[in-house]
N, C-alpha and C positions, 0 to 999 in steps of 0.2 A: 795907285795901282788898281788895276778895274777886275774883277774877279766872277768868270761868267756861274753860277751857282747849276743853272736847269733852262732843259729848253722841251720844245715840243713842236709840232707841226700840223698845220691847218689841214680842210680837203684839198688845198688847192696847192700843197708842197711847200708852202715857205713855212720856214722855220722860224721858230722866235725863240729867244735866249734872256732871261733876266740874269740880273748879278750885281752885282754890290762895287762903288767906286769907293776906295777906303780914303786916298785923300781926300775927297769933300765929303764921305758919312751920307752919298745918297747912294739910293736906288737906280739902278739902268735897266732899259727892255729896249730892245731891238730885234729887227727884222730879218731874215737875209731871204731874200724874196724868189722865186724857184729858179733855176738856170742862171740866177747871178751870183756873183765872186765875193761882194761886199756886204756888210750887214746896216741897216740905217738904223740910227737912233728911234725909239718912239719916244714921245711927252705924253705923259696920260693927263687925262685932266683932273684928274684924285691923286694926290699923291699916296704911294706906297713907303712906309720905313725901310722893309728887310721881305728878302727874295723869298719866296714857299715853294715853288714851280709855275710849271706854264701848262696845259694842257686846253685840247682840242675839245669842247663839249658835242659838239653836232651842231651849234647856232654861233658860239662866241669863243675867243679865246682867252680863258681861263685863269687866272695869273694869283699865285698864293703870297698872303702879306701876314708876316709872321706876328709882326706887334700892331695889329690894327686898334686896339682898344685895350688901356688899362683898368684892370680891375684891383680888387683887392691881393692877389694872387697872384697880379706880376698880367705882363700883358697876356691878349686872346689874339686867336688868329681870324683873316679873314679870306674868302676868296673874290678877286673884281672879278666881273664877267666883263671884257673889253670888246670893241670892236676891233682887235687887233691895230695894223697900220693904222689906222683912224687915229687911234689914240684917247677915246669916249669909254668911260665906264659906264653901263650899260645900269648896272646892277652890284652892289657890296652885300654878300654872304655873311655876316658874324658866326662864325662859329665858339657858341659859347661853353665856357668850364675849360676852355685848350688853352695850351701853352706856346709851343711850336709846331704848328703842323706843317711838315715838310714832308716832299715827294707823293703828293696826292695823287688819287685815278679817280675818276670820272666813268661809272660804269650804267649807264643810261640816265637813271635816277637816285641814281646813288653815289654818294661822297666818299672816298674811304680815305682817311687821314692820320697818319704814323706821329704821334705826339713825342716829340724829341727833347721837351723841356721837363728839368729834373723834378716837378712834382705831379709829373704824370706818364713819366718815362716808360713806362711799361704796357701802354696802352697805345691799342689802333681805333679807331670812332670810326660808326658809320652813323653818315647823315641822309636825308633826302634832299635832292637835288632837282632845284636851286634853294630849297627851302632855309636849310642850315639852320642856324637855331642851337636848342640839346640837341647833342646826338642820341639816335635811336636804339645802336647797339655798341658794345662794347667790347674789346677782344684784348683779355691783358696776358701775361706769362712774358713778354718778348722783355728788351734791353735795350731800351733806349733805341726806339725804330727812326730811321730815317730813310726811308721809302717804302714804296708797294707796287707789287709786280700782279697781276691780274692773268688766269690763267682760265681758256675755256675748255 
């Protein structure tokens, strides 16, 4: 069963959707391209483990990987910068000291990432963007964030 996680949408209206196919234990991302009905598979050329989101930066589209690198601490997140349809990872972000960041924004040059994994559950990160890296601020009190909504 294939389970769409998050999606998001380019300048140019298609939309892209990752999620997780549980009988084979991979990753999917696909397409649904503007004014069409159906969605196409993309192939990245990096593989990703587990979905984070998908978002529009202004150059590339976005795509969050929840277990990109183990550490001592249980895996770290990361972000590709893809060429979208292309299917070319441009760029891999480590976002280091994170757990799960899921439901990221992309707010010109800044990362904001809701850490959803239980030893750091109560914290949201800001990074700079594409730099990644430590995060530069930190925002804790919340419960186990997963997402972030961006208000001007």
């Amino acid at each position: 069963m294939a389970m769409t996680f998050f999606c998001g949408y380019d300048d140019k209206g298609n939309l892209y959707a990752d999620g997780f196919q549980y009988s084979s234990s991979m990753f999917i991302f696909a397409e649904l391209p503007k004014g069409k009905k159906a969605f196409k598979d993309i192939t990245l050329d990096k593989g990703i483990n587990y979905p984070g989101n998908v978002r529009w930066d202004g150059k590339y589209v976005s795509v969050g990987e929840q277990e990109y690198e183990y550490s001592s601490l249980g895996y770290e997140s990361a972000i590709f910068q893809t060429t979208g349809a292309g299917g070319k990872v441009v760029h891999v972000i480590p976002l280091t000291g994170t757990g799960d960041i899921v439901g990221f924004s992309i707010e010109g040059k800044t990362l904001i990432g809701p850490d959803a994994n239980y030893r750091n559950a109560d914290d949201v990160f800001f990074w700079n963007y594409p730099a990644g890296g430590k995060a530069t601020k930190t925002l804790t009190g919340f419960d186990a964030p997963f997402g972030t909504a961006i208000s001007q």
